[in-house]
N, CA, C and O atoms as CSV, one atom per row, in Angstrom:
chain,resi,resn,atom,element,x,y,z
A,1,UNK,N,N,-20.339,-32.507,-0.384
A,1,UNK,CA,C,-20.200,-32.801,-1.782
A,1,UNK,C,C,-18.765,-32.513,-2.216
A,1,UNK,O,O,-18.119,-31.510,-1.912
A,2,UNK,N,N,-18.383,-33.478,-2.927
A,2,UNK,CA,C,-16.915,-33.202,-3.063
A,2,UNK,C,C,-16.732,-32.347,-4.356
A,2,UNK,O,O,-17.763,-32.266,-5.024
A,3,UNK,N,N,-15.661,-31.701,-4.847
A,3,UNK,CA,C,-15.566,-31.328,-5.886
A,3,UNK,C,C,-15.813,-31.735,-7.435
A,3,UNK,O,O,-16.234,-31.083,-8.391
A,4,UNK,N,N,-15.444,-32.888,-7.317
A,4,UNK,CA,C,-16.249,-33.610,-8.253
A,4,UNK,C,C,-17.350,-34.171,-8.600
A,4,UNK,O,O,-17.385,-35.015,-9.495
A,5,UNK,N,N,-18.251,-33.832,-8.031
A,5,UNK,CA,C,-19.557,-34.296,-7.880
A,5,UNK,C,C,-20.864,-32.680,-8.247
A,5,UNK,O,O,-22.065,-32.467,-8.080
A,6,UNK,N,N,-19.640,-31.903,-8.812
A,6,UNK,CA,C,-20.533,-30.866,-9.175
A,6,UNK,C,C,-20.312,-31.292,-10.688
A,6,UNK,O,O,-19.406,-31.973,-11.167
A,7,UNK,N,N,-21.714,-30.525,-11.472
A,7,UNK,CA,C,-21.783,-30.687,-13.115
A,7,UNK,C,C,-20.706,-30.054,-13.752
A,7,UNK,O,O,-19.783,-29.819,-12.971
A,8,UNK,N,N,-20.502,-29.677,-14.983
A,8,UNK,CA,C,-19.802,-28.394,-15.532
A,8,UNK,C,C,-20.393,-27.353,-15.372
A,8,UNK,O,O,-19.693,-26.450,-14.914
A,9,UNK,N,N,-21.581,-27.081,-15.602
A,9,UNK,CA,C,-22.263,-26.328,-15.445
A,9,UNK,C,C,-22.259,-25.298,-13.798
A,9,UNK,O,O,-21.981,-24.100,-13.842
A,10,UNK,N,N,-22.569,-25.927,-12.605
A,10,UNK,CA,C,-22.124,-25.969,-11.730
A,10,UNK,C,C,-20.699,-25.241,-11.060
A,10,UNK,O,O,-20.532,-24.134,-10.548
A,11,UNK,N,N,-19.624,-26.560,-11.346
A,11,UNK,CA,C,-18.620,-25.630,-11.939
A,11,UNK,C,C,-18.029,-24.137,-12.013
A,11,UNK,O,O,-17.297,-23.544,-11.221
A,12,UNK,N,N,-18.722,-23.641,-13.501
A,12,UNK,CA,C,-18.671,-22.840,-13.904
A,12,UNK,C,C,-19.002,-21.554,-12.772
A,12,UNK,O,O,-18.389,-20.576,-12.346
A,13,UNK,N,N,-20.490,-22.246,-12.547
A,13,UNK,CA,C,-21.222,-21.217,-11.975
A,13,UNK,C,C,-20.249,-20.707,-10.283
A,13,UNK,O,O,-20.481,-19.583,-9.838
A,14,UNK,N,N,-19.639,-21.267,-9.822
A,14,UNK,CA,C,-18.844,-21.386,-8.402
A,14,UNK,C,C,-17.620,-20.649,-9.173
A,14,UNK,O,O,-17.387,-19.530,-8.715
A,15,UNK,N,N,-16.911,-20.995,-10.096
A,15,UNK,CA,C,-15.449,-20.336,-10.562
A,15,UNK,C,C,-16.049,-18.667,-10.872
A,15,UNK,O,O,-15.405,-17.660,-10.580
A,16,UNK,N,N,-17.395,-18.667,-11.513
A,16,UNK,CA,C,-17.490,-17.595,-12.164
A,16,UNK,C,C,-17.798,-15.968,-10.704
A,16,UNK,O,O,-17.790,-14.740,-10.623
A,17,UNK,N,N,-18.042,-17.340,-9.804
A,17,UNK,CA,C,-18.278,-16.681,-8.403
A,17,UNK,C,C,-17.006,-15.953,-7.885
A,17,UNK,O,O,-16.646,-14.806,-7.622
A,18,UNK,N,N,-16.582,-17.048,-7.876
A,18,UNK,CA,C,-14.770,-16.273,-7.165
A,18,UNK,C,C,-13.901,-15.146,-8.270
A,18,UNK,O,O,-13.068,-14.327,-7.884
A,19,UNK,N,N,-14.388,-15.372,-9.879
A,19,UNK,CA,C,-13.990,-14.348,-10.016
A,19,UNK,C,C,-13.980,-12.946,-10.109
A,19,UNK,O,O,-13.103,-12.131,-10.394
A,20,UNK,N,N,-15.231,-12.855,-9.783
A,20,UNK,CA,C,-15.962,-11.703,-9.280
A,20,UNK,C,C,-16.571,-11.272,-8.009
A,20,UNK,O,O,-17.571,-10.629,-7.691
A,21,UNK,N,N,-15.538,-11.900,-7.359
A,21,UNK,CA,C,-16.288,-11.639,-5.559
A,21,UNK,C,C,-15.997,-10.287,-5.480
A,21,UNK,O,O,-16.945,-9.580,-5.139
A,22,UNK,N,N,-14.596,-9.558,-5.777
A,22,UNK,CA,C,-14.422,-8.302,-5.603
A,22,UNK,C,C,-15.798,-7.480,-5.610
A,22,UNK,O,O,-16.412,-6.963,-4.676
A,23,UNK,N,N,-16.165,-7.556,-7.458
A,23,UNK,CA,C,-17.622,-6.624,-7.329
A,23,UNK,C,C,-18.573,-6.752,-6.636
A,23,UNK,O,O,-19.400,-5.951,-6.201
A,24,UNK,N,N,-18.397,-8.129,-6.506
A,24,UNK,CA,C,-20.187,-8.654,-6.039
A,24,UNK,C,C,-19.584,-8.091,-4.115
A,24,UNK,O,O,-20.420,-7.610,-3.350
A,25,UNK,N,N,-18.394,-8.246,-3.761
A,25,UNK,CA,C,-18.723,-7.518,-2.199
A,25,UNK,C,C,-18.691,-5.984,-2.290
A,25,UNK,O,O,-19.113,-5.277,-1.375
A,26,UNK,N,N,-18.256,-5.575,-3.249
A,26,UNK,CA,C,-18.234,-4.190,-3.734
A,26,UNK,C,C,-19.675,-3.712,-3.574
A,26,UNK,O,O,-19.942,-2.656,-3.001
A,27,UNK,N,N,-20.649,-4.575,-4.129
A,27,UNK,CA,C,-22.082,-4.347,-3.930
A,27,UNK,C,C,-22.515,-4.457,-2.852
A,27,UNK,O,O,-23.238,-3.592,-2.356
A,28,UNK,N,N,-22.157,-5.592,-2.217
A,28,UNK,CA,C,-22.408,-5.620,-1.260
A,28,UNK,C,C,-22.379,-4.341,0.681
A,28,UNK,O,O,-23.031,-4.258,1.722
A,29,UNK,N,N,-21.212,-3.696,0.049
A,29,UNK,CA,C,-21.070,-2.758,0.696
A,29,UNK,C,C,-21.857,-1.325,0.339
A,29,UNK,O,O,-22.139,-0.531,1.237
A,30,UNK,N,N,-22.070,-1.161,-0.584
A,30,UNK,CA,C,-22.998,-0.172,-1.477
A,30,UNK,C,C,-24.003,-0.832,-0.455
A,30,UNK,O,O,-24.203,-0.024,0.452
A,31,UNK,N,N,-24.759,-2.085,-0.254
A,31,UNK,CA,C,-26.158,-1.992,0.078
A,31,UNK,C,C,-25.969,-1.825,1.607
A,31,UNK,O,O,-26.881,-1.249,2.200
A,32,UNK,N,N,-24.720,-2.328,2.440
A,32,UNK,CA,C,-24.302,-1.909,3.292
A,32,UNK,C,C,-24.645,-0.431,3.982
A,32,UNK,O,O,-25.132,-0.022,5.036
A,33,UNK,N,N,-24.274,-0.056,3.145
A,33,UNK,CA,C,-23.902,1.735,3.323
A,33,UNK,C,C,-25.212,2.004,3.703
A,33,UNK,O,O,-25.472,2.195,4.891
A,34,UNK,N,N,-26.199,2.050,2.710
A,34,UNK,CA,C,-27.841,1.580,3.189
A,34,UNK,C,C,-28.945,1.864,3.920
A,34,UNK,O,O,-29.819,2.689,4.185
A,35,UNK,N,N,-28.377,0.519,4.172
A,35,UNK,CA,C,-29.132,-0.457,5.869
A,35,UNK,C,C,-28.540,0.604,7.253
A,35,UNK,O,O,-29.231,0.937,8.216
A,36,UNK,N,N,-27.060,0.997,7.003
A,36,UNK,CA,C,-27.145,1.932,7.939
A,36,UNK,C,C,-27.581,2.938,7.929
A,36,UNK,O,O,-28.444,3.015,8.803
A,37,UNK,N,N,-27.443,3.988,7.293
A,37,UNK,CA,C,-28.489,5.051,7.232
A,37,UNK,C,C,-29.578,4.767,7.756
A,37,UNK,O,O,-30.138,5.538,8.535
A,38,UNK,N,N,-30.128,3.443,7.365
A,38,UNK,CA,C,-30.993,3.556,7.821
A,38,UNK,C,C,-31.568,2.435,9.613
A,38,UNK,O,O,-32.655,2.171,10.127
A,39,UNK,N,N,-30.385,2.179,9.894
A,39,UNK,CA,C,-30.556,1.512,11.195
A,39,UNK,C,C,-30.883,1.914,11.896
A,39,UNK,O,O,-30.289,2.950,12.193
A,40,UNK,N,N,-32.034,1.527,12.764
A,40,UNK,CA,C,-32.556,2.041,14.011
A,40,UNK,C,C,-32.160,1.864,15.720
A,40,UNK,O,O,-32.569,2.438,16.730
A,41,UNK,N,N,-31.190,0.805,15.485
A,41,UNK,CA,C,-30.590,0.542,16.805
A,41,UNK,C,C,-29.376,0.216,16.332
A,41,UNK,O,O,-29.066,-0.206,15.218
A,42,UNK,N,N,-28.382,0.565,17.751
A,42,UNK,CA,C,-27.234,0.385,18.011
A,42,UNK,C,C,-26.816,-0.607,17.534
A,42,UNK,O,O,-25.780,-0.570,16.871
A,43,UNK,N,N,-27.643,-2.008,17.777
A,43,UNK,CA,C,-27.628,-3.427,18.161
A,43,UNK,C,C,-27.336,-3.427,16.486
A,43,UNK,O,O,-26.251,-3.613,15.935
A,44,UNK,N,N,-28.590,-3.171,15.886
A,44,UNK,CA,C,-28.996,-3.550,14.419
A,44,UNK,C,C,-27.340,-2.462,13.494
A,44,UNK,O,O,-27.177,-2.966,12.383
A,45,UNK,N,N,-26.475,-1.487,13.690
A,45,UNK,CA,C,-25.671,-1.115,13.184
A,45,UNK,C,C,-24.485,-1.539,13.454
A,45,UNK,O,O,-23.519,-1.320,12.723
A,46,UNK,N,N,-24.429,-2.299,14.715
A,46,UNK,CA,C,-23.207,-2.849,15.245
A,46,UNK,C,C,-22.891,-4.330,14.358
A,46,UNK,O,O,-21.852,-4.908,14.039
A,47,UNK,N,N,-24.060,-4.549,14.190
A,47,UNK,CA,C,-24.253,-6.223,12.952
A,47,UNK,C,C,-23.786,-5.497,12.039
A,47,UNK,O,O,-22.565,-5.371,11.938
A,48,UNK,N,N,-24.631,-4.875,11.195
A,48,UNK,CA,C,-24.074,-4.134,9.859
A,48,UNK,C,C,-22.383,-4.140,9.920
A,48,UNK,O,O,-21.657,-4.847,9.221
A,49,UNK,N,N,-21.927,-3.110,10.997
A,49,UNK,CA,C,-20.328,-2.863,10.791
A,49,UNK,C,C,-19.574,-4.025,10.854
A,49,UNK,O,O,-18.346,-3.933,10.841
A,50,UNK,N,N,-19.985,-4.839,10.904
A,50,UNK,CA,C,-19.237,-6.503,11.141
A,50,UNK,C,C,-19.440,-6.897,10.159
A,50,UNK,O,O,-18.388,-7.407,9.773
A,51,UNK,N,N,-20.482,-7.044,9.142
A,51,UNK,CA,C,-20.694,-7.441,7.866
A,51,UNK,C,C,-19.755,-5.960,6.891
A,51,UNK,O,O,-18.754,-6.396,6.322
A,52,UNK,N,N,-19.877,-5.122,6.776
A,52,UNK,CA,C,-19.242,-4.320,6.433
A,52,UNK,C,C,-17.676,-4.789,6.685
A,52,UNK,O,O,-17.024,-5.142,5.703
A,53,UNK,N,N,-17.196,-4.793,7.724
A,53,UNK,CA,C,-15.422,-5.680,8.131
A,53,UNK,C,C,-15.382,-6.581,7.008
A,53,UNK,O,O,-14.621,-6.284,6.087
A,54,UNK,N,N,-16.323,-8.012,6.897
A,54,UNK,CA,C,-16.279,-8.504,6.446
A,54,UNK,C,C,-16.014,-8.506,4.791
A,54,UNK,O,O,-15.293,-9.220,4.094
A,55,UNK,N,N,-16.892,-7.418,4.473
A,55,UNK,CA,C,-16.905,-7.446,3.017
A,55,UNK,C,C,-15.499,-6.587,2.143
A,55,UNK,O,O,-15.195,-6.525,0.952
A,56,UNK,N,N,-14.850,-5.980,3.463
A,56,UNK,CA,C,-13.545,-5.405,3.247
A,56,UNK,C,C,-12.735,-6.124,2.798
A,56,UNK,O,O,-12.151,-5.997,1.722
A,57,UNK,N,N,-12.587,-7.201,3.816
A,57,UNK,CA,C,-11.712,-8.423,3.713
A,57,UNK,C,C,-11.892,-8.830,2.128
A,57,UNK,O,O,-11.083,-8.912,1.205
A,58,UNK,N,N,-12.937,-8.990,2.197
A,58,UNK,CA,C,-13.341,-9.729,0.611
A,58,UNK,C,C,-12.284,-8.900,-0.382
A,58,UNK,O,O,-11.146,-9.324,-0.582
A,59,UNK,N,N,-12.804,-7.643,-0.996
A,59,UNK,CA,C,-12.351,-6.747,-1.528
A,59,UNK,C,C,-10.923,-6.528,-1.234
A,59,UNK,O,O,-10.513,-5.733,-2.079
A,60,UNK,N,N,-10.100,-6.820,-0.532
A,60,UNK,CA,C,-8.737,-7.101,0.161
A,60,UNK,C,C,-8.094,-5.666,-0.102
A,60,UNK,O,O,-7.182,-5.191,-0.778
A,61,UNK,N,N,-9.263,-5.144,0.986
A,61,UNK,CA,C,-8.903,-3.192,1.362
A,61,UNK,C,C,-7.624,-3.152,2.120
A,61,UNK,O,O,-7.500,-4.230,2.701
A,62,UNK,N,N,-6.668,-2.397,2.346
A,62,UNK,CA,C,-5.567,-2.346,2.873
A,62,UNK,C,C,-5.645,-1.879,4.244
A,62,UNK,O,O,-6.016,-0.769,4.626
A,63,UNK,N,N,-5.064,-3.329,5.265
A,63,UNK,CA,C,-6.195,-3.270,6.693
A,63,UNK,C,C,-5.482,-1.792,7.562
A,63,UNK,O,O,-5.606,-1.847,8.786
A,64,UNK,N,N,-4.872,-0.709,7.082
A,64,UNK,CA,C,-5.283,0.202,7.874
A,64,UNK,C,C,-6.063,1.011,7.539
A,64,UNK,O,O,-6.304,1.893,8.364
A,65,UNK,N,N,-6.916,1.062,5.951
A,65,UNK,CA,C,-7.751,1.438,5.933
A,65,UNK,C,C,-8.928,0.547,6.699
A,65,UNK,O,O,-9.592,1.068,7.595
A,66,UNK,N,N,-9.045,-0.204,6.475
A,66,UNK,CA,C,-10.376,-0.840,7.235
A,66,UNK,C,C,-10.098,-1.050,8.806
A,66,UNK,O,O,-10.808,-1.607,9.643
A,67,UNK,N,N,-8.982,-0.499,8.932
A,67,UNK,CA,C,-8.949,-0.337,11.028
A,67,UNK,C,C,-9.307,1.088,10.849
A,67,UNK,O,O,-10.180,1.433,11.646
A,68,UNK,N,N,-8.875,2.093,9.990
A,68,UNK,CA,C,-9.434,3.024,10.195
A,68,UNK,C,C,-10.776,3.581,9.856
A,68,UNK,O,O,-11.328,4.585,10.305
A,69,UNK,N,N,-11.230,2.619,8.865
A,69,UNK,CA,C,-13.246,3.130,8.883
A,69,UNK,C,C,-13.862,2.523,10.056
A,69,UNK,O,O,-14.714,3.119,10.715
A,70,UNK,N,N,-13.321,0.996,10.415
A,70,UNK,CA,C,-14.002,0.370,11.836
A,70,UNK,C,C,-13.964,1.647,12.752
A,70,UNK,O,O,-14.920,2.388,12.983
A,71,UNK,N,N,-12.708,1.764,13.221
A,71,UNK,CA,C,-12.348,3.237,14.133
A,71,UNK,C,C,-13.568,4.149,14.395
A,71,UNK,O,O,-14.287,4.272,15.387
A,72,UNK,N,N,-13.568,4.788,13.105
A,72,UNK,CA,C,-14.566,6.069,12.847
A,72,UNK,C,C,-16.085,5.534,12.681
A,72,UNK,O,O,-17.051,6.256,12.928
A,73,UNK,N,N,-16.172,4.482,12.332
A,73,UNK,CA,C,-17.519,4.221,12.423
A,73,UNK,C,C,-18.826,4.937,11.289
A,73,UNK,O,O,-20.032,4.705,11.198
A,74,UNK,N,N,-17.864,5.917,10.512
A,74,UNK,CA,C,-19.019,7.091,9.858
A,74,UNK,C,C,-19.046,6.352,8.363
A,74,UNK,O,O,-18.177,6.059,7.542
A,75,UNK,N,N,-20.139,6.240,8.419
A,75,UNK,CA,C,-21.078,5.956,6.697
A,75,UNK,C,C,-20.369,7.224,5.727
A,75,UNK,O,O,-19.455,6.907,4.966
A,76,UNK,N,N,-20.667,8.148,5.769
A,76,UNK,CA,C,-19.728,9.393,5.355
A,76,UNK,C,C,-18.332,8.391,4.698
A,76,UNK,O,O,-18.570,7.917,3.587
A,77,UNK,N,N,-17.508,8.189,5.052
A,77,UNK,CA,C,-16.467,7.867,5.398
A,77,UNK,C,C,-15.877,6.217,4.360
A,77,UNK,O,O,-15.165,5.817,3.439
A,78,UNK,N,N,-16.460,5.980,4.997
A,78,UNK,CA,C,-17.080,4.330,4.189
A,78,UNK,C,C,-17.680,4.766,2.839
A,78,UNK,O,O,-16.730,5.157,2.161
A,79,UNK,N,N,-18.487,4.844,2.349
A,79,UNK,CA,C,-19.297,5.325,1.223
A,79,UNK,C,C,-17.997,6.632,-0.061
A,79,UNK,O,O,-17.960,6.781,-1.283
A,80,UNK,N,N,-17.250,7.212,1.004
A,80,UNK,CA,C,-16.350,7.742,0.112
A,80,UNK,C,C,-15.653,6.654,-0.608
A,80,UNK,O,O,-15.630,6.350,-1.801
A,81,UNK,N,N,-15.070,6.129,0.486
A,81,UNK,CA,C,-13.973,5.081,0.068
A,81,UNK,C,C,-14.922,3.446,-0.543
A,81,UNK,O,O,-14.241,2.433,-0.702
A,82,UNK,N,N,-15.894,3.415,-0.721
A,82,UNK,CA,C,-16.245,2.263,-1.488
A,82,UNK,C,C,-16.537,2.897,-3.311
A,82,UNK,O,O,-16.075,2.307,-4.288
A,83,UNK,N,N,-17.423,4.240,-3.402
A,83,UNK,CA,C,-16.828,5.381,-4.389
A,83,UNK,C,C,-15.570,4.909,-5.046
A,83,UNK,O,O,-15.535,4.615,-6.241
A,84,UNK,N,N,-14.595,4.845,-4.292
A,84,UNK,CA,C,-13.244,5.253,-5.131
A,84,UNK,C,C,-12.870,3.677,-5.626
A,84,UNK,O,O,-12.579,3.347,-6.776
A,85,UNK,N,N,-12.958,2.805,-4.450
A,85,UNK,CA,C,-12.757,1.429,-4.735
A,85,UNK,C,C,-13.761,0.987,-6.204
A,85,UNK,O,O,-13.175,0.742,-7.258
A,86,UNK,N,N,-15.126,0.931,-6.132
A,86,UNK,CA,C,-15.860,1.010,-7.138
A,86,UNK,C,C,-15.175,1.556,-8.958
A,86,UNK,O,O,-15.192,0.904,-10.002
A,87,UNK,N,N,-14.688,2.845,-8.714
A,87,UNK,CA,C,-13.905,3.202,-9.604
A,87,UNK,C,C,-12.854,2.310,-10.432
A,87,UNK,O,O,-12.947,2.063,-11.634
A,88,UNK,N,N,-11.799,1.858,-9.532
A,88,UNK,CA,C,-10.866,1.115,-9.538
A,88,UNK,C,C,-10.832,0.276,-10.175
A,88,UNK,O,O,-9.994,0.049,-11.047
A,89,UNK,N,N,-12.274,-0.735,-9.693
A,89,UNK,CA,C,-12.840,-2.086,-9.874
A,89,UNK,C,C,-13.093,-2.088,-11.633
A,89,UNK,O,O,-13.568,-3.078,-12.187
């Protein structure tokens, strides 16, 4: 679908997206934080931390912080620093 072939309405709803991706991955990492706590396998937390990478990017964290939570791996750690980002936001 090309760009023009969305309504105004539509539109709206996609612009109103991008201008709030910050929070909305902001949340996204909040539910992040979570799912690990509560992960039961390696397998199932190793997905998480990749979606977690991901939602950094979004939020456009400063990548030696996010080489250094990948690094450490600790929810602890992550959860501080989405805290402070949250703040910010």
């Amino acid at each position: 679908m090309a760009s023009g072939d969305y309504s105004k309405f539509q539109q709206k709803v996609i612009n109103n997206y991008y201008q709030n991706i910050d929070a909305i991955s902001i949340q996204r990492l909040q539910e992040l934080i979570t799912e690990l706590y509560l992960a039961e396998t390696e397998k199932k937390a190793e997905q998480l931390w990749q979606r977690v990478h991901k939602a950094m990017l979004n939020v456009k964290v400063h990548p030696d912080i996010i080489n250094h939570i990948m690094t450490r791996r600790d929810v602890q750690v992550l959860a501080r620093n989405v805290e402070q980002w949250q703040k910010k936001k």
